[in-house]
Every structure is written in structure tokens, then in C-alpha cells.
DRENZA-306157 format. One record per residue: residue number from 1; x, y, z of N, C-alpha, C, O in turn. Coordinates in Angstrom, 2 decimals. Example, Ala and Ser with C-alpha at 12.3 -4.5 7.8 and 13.67 -1.06 7.14 Angstrom:
BEGIN
1 13.19 -5.69 7.80 12.30 -4.50 7.80 13.20 -3.30 7.80 14.24 -3.32 8.46 .
2 12.85 -2.25 7.08 13.67 -1.06 7.14 12.90 0.03 7.87 13.41 1.14 8.04 .
//
This chain:
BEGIN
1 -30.03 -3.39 24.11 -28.67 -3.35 23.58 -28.65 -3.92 22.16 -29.09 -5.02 21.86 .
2 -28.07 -2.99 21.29 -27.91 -3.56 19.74 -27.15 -4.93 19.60 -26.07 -4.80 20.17 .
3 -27.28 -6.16 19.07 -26.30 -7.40 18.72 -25.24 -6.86 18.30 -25.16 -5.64 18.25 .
4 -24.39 -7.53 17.97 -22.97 -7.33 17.16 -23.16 -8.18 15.96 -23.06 -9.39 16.11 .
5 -23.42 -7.72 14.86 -23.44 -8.41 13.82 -22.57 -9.47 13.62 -21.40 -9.49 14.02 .
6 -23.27 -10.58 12.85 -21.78 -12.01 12.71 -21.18 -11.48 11.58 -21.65 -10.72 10.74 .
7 -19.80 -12.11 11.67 -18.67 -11.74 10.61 -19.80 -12.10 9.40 -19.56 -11.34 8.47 .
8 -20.69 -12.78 9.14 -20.85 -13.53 7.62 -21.98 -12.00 7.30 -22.64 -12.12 6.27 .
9 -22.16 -10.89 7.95 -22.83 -9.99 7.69 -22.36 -8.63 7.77 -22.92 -7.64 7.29 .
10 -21.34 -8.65 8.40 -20.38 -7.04 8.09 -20.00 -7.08 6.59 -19.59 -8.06 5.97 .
11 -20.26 -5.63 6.04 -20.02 -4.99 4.76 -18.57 -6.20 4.30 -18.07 -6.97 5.12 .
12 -18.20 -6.11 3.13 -16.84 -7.11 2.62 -15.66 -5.89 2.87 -14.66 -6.36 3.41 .
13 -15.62 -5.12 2.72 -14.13 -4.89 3.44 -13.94 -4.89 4.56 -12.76 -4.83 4.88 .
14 -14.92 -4.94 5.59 -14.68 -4.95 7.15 -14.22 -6.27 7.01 -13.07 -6.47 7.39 .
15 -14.97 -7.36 6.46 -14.82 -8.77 6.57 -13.47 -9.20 6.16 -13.00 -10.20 6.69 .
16 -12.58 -8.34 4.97 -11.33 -8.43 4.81 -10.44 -7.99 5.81 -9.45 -8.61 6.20 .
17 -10.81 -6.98 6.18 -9.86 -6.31 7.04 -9.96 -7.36 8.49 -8.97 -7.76 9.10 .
18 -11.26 -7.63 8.82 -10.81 -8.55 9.98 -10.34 -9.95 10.09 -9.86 -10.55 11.05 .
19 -10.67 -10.48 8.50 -10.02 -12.15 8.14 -8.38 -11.37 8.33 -7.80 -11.96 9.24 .
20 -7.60 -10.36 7.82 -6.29 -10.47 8.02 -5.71 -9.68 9.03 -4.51 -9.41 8.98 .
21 -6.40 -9.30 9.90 -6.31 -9.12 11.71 -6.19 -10.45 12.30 -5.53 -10.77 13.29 .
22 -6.96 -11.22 11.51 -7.11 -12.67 12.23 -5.55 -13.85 12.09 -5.06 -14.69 12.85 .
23 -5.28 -13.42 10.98 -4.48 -14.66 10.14 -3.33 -14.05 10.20 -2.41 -14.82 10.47 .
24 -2.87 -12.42 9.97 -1.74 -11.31 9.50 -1.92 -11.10 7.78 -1.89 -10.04 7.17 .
25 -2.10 -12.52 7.21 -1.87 -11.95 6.12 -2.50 -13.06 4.86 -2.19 -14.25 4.98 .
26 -3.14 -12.74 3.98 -3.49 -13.70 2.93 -3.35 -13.36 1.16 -2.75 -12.51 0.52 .
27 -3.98 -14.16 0.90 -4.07 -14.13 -1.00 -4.79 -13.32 -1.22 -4.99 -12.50 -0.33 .
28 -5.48 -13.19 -2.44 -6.88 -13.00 -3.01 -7.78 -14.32 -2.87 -8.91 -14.53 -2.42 .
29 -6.75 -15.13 -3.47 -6.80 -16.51 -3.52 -8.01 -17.11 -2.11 -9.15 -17.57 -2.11 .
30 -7.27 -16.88 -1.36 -7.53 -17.40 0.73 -8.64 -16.65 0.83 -9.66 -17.30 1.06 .
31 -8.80 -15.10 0.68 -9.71 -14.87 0.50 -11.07 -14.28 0.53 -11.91 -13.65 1.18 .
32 -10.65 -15.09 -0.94 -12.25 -15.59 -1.81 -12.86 -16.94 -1.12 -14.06 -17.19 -1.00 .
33 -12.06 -17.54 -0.81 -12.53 -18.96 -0.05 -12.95 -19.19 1.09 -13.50 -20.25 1.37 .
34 -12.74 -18.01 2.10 -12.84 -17.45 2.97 -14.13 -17.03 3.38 -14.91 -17.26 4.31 .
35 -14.10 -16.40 2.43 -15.65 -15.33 2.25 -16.49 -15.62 1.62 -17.47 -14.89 1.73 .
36 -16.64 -17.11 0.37 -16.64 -16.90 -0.35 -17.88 -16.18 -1.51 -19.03 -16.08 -1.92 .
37 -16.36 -15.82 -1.58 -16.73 -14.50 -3.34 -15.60 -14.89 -4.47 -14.64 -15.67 -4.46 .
38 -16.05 -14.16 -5.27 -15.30 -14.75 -6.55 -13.63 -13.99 -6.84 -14.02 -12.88 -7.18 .
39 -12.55 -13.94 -6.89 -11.11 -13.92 -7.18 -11.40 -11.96 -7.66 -11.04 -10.89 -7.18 .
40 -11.84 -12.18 -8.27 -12.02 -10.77 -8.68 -12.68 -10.04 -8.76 -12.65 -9.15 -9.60 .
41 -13.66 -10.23 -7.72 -14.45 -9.33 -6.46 -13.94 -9.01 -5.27 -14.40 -8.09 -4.59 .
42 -13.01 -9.71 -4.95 -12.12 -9.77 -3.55 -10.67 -8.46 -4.06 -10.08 -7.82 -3.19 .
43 -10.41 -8.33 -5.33 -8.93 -7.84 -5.96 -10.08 -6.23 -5.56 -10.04 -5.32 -4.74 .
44 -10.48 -6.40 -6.05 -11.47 -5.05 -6.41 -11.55 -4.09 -4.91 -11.53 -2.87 -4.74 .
45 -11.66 -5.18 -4.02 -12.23 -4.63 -2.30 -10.90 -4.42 -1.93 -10.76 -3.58 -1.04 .
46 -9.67 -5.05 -2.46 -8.55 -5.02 -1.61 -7.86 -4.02 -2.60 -6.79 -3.61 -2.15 .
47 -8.23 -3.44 -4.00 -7.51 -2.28 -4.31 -7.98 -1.09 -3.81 -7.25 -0.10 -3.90 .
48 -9.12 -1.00 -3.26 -10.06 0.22 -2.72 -9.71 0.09 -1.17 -9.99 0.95 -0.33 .
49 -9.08 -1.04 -0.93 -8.85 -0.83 0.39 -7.31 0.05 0.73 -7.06 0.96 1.52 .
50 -6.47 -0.69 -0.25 -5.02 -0.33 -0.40 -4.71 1.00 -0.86 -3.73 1.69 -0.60 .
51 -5.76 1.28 -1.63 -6.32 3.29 -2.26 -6.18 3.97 -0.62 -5.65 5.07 -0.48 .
52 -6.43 3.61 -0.05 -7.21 3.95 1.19 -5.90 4.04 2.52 -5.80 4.68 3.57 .
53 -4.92 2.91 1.72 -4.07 3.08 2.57 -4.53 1.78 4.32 -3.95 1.72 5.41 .
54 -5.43 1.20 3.92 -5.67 0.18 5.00 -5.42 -1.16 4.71 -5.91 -2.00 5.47 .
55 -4.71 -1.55 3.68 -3.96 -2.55 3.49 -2.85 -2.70 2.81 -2.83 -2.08 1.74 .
56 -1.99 -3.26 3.05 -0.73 -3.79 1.56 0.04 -5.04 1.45 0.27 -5.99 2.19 .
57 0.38 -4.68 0.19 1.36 -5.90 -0.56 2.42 -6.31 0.73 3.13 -5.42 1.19 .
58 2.50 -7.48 1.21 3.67 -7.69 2.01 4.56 -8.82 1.72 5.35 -9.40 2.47 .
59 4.25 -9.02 0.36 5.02 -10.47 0.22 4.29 -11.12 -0.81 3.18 -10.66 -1.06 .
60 4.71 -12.13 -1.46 4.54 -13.15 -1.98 4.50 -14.61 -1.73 5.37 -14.86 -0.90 .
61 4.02 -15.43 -2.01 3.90 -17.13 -2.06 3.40 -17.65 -2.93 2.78 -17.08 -3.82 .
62 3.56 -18.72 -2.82 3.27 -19.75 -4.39 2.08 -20.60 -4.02 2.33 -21.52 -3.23 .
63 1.15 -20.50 -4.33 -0.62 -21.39 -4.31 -0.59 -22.34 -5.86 -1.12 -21.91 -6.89 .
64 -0.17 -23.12 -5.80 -0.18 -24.36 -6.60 0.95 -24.32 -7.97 2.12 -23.98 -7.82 .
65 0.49 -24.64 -9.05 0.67 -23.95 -10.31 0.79 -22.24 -10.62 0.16 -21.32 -10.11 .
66 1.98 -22.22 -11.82 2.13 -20.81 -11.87 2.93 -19.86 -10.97 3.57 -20.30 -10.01 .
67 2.88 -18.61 -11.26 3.85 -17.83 -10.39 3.39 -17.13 -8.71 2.22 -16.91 -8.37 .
68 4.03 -16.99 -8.25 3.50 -16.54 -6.78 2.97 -15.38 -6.95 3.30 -14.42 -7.64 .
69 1.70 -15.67 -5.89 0.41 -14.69 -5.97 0.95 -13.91 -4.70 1.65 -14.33 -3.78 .
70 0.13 -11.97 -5.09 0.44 -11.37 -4.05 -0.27 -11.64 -2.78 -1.33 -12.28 -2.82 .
71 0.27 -11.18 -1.50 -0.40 -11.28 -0.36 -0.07 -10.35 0.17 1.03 -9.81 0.06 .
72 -1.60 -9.77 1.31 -1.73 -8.75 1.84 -1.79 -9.02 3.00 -2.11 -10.09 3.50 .
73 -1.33 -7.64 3.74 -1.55 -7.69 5.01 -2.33 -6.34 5.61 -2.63 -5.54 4.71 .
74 -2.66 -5.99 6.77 -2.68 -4.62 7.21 -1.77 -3.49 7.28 -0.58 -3.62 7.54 .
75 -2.40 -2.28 7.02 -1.20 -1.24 6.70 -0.76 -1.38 7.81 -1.26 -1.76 8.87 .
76 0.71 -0.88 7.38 1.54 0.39 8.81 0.21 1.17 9.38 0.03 1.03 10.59 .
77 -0.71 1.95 8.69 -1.19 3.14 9.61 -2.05 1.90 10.71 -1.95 1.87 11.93 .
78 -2.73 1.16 10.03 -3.92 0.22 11.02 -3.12 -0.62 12.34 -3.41 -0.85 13.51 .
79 -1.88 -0.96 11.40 -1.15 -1.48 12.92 -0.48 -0.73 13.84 -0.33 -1.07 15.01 .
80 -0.16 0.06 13.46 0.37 1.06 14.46 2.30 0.64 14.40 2.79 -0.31 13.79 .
81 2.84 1.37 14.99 4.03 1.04 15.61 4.94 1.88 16.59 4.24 2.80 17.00 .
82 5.99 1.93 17.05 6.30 2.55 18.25 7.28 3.92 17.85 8.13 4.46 18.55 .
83 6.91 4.21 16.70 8.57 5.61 15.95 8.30 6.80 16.63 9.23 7.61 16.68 .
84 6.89 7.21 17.34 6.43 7.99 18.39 7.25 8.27 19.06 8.00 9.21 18.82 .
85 7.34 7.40 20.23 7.66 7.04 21.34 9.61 7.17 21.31 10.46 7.71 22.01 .
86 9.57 6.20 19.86 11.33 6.11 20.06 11.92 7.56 19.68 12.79 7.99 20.43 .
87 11.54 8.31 18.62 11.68 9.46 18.06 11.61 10.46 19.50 12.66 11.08 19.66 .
88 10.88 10.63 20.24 10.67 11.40 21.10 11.49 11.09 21.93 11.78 12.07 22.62 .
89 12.37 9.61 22.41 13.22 9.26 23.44 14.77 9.64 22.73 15.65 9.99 23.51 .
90 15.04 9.59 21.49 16.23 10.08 20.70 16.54 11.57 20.74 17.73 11.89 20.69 .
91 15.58 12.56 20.81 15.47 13.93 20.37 15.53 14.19 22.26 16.02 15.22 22.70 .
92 15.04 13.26 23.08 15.45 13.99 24.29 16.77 14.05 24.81 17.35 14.86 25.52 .
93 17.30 12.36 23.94 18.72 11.74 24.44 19.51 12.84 23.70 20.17 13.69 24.29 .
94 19.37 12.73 22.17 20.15 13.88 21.53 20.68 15.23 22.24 21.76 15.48 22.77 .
95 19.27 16.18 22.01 19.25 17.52 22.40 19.52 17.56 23.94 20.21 18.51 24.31 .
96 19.09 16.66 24.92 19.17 17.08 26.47 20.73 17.19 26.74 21.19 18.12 27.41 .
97 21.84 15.79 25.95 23.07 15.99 25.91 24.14 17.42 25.64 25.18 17.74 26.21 .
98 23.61 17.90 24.83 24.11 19.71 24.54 23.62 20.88 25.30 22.50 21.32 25.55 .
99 24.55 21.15 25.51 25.01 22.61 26.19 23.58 23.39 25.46 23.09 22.75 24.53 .
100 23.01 24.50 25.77 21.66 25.34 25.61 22.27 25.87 23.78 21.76 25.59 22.70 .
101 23.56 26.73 24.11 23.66 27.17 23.30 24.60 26.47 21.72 25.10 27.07 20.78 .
102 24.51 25.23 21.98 24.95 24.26 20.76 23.33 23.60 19.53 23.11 23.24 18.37 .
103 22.42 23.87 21.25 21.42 22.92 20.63 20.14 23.30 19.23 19.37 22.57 18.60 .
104 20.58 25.50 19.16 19.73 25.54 17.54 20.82 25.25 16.78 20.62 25.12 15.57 .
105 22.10 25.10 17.24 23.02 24.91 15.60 23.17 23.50 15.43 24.05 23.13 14.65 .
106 22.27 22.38 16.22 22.21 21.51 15.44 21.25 20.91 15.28 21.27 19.68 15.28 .
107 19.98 21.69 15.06 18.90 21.68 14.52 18.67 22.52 13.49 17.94 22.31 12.53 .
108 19.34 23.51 13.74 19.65 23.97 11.93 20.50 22.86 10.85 20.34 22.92 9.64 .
109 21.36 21.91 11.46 21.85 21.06 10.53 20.96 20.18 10.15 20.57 20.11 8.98 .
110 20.49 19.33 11.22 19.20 18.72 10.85 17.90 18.84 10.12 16.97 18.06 9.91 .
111 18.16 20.16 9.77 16.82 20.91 8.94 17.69 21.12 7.27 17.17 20.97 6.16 .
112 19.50 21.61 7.66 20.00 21.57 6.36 19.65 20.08 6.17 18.69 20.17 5.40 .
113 19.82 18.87 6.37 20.10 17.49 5.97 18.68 16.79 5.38 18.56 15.78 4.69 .
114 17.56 17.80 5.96 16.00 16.98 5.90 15.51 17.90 4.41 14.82 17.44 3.50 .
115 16.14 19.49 4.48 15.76 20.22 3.06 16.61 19.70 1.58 16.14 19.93 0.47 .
116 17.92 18.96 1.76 18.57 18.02 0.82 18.99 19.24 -0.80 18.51 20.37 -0.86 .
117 19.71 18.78 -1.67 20.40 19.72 -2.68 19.41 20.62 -2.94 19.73 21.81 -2.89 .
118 18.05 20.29 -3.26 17.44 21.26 -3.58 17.12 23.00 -3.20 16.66 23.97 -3.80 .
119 17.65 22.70 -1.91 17.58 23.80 -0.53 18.60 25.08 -1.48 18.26 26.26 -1.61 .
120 19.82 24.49 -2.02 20.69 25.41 -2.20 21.16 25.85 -3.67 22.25 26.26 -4.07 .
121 19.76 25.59 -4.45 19.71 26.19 -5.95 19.32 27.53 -6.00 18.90 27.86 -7.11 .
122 19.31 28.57 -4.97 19.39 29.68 -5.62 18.00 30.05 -6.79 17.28 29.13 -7.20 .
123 17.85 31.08 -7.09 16.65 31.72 -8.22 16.02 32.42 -7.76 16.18 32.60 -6.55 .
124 14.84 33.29 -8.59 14.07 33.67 -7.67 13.19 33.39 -6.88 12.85 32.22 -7.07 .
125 12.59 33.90 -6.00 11.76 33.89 -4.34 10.51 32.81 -4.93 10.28 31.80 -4.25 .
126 9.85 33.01 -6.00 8.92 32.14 -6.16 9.52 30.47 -6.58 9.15 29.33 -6.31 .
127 10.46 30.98 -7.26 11.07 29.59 -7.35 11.45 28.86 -6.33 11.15 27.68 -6.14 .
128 12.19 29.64 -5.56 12.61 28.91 -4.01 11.43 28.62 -3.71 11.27 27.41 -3.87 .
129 10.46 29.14 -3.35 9.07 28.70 -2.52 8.72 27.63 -3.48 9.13 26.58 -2.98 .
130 8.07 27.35 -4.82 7.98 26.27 -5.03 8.81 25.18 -4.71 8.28 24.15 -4.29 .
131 10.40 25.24 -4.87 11.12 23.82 -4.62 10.95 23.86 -2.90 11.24 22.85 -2.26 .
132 10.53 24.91 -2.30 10.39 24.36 -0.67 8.73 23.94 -0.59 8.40 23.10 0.25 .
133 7.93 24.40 -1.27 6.72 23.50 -1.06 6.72 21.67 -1.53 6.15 20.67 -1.09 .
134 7.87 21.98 -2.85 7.55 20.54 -3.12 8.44 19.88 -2.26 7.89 18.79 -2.13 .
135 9.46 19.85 -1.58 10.14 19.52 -0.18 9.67 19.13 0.56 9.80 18.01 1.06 .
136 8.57 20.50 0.97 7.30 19.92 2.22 6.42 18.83 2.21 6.12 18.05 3.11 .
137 5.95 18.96 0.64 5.24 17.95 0.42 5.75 16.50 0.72 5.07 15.57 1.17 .
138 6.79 16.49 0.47 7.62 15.12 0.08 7.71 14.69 1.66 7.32 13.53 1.79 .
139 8.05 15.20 2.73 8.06 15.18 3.70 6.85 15.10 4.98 6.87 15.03 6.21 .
140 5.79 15.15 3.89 3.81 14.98 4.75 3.66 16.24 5.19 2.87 16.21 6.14 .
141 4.15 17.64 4.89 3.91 18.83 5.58 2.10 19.34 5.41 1.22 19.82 6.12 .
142 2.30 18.85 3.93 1.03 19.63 3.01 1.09 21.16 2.98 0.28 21.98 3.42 .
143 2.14 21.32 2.41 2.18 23.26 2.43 1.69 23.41 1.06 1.46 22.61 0.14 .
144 1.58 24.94 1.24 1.68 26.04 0.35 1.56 27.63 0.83 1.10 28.20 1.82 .
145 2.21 28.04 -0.42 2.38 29.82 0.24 1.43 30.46 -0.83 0.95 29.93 -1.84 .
146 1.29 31.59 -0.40 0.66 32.85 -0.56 1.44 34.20 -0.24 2.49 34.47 0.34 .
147 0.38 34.97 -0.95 1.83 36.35 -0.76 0.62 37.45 0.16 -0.53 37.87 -0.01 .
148 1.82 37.55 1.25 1.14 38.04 2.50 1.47 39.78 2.43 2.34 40.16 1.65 .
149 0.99 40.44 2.97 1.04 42.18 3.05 2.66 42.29 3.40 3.49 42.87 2.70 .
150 2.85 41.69 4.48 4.18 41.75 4.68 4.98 40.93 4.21 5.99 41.04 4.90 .
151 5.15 40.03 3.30 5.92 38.84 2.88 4.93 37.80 2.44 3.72 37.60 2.42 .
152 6.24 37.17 2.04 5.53 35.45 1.98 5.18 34.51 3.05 5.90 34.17 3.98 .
153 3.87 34.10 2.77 3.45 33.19 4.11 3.28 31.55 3.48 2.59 31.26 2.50 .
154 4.09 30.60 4.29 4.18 29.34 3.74 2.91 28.38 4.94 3.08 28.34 6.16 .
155 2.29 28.03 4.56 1.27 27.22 5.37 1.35 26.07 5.63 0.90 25.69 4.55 .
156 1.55 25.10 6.19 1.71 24.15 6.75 0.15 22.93 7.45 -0.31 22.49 8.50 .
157 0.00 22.90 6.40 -1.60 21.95 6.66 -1.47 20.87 7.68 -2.36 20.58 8.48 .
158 -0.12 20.20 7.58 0.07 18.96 8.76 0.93 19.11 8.93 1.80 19.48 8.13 .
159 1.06 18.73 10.81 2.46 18.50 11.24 2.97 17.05 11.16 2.29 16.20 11.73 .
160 3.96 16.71 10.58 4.66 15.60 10.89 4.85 15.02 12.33 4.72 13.84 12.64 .
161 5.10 15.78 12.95 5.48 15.48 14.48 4.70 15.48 15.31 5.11 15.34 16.46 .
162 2.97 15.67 15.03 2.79 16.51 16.10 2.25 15.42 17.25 1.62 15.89 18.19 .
163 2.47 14.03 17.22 2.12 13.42 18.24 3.46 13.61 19.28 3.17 13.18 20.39 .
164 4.64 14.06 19.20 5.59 14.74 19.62 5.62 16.07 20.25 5.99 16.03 21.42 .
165 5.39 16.97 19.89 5.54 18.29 19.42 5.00 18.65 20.71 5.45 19.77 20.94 .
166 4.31 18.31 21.63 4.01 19.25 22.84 5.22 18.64 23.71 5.39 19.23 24.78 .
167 6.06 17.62 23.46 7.01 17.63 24.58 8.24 18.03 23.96 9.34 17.79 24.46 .
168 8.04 18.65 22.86 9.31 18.75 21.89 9.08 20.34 21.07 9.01 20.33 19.84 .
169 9.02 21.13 21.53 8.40 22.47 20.65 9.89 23.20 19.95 10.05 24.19 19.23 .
170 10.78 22.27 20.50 12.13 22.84 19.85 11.69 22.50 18.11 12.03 23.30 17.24 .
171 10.98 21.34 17.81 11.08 21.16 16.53 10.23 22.45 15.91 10.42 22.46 14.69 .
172 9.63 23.19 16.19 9.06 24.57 15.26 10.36 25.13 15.11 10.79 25.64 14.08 .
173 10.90 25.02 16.06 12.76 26.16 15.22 13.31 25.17 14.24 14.08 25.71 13.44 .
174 13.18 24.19 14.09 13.61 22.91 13.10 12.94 23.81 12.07 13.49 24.62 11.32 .
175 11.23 23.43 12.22 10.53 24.01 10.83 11.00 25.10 10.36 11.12 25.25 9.14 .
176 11.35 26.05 11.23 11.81 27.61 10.80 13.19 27.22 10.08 13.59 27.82 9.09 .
177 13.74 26.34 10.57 15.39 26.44 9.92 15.52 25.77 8.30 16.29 26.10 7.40 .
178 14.57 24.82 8.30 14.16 24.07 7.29 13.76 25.11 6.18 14.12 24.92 5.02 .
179 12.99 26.26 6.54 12.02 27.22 5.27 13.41 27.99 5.31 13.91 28.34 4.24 .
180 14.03 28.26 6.48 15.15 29.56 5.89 16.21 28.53 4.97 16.80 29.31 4.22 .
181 16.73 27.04 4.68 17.50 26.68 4.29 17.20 26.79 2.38 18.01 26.69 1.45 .
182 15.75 27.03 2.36 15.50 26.92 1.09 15.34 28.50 0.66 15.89 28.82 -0.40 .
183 14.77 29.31 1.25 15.05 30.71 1.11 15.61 31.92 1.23 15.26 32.96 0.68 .
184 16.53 31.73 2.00 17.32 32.48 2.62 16.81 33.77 3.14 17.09 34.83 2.58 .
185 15.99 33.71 4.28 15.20 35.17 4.55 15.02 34.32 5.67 14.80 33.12 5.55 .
186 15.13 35.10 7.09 14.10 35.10 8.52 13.11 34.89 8.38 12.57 35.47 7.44 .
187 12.28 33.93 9.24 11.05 33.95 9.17 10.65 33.97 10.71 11.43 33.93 11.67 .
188 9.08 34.06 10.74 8.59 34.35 11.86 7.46 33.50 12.22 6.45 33.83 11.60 .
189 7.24 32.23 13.27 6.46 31.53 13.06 4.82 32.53 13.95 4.85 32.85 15.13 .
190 3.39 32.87 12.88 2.94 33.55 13.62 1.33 32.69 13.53 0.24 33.26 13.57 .
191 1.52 31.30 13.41 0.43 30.55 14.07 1.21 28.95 14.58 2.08 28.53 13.82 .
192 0.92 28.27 15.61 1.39 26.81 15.60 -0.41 26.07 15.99 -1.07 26.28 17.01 .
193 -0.74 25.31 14.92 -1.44 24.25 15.04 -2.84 25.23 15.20 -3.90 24.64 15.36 .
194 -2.83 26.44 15.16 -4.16 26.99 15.33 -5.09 26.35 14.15 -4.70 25.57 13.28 .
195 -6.76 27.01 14.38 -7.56 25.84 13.98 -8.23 27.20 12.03 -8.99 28.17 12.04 .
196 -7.56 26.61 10.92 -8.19 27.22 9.71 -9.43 27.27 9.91 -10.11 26.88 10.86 .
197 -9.83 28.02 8.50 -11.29 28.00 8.35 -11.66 26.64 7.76 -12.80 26.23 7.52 .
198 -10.88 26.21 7.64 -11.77 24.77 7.25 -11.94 23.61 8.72 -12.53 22.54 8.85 .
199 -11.13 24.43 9.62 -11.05 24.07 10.81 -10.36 22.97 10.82 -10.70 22.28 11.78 .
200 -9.56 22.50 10.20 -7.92 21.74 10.72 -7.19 22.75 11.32 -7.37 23.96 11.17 .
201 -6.15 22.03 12.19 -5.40 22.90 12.10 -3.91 23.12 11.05 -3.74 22.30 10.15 .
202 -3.25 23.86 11.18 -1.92 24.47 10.49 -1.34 25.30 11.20 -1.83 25.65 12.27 .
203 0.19 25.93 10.60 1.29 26.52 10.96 1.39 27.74 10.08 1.14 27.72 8.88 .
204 1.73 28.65 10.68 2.16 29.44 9.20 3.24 30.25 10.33 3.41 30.50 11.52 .
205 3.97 30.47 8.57 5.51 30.98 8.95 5.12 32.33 7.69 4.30 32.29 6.77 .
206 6.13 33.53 8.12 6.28 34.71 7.78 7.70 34.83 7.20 8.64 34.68 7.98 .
207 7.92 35.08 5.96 9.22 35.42 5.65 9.20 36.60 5.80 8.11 37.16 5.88 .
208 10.45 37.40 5.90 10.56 38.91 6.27 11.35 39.53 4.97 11.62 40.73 4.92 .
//
């Protein structure tokens, strides 16, 4: 059986990341003293960490003299939290409350309210598709379109929802209501989550 390496020998950002698993949250300052390494060898590991999205700024405090130094903690993504779970208990409480035939007209509102002014500037078709890609974007979709034999096809690289989405498939008529609020054309959803050639998966929708 392999040992478990001692903390004083895991790589330095593991060693960061688990000094503020340990504590919640420290300096640069804490540390360097910690570990020690020098103030700005430690800034260096914790901006490549925060690049990364596995740590952040959560505050401030005051370490002696001078102005209060930042302090970090673990991201949102590393800690996790429960918007899963509650999101999925709201959308059942919501939607299970309405009658069958109330419940796409107010998921078409919810899709008008999530596409916001931009939805209803009008121009032409490429224009709309850009202000609905940059929408998507803004929203973690990762789209973009292409111009398909039969129409425009908008692609959908990530789902927002999709730790949801198998007990909730009403939200693909969301997505659909969302692309028609910015374009005004039917669409046709004719992949969900199938696997690209780069082998993620994606969505793609068909304007008509």
C-alpha cells in the first residue's frame, strides 16, 4: 500500500488549499508562516489558485500596522452548497401548483425575465443571434450558432441545470422559450445533452 504523503510534502497549492479546509480562511500573511515560504511566493500560488477558481477573497482583517490584508478562503465551487437541491424543490413547489395548461405560459415568462431588455431590440437575425449568444453566455450556457441547411442552429455547450434537468425536463421548453424571446422564430430542440465530437456533451436548437 502507497503512504499518504505528510502535509510538509504535498505540492504548495494542495498545502494551501488544505491549511484553509483546515482553519476556513487566512492571509498571505498566516500563510507564509504556516508553510513557511516567503509573502510573495504564497500571493503567486493563491492567484493561480483563484485563476482557477479554487479559492477567494472573503474578507478582510487587520495583521498589525497598516491597512487590512486580504483573506482567503475556499471557493463556492470546492465547498459546495445546497441551490441543487433547493432549486429543484421550488420548480416542483412552483410548477406542480398549476393547472397542466398554465404551466408553459409561465415558463415562457420566466425565460422572458432570464433573456432581460436585450431580448426585445429587434434587427437583423444575425444580430439577434449575437445579443442571444451573448445572453447565453452571461448566463454559463456557452453557446454559439451556425447556419444550418435548414436554419439557424444555436449550440449550447453547458447546461446550467443539468444536475436538475432529469427530474425537471420542463426546463428545455424554458431553453426553447428563452431563444424564441430573443428571435422571434420557433425552434426545435433536435439534440439534449448528446455527446459532440469533442465529446462533451450539448443541446442544439433549430430555428425554423
Amino acid at each position: 500500500m502507497t503512504p499518504t504523503p505528510s502535509p510538509s510534502r504535498l505540492p504548495t497549492r494542495l498545502r494551501i488549499l488544505d491549511y484553509l479546509r483546515k482553519h476556513q480562511a487566512a492571509s498571505a500573511l498566516e500563510l507564509s508562516r504556516a508553510l513557511g515560504m516567503t509573502v510573495a511566493n504564497i500571493r503567486h500560488h493563491l492567484a493561480v489558485l483563484a485563476a482557477n477558481d479554487l479559492v477567494q477573497a472573503v474578507g478582510r482583517r487587520r495583521e498589525g500596522l497598516g491597512r487590512p490584508k486580504q483573506v482567503y478562503g475556499l471557493s463556492r465551487r470546492l465547498l459546495g452548497d445546497g441551490l441543487d437541491e433547493l432549486s429543484g424543490r421550488l420548480l416542483s413547489e412552483w410548477l406542480g401548483g398549476l393547472p397542466e395548461e398554465q404551466r408553459d405560459p409561465a415558463l415562457r415568462r420566466l425565460a422572458d425575465r432570464l433573456a432581460g431588455p436585450a431580448a426585445g431590440q429587434g434587427g437583423a437575425l444575425p444580430a439577434r443571434l449575437a445579443r442571444l449568444v451573448q445572453r447565453l453566455d452571461a448566463l454559463h450556457y456557452q453557446a454559439r450558432w451556425e447556419a444550418g441547411p435548414t436554419g439557424a442552429r444555436i449550440l449550447l455547450g453547458h447546461c446550467p441545470y443539468a444536475a436538475i434537468i432529469a427530474d425537471h425536463p420542463e426546463l428545455c421548453r424554458m431553453d426553447a422559450f428563452l431563444l424564441e424571446a430573443f428571435l422571434g422564430l420557433p425552434l426545435t430542440q433536435t439534440a439534449k445533452l448528446e455527446r459532440a465530437a469533442s465529446g462533451l456533451p450539448q443541446c442544439i436548437f433549430v430555428a425554423r
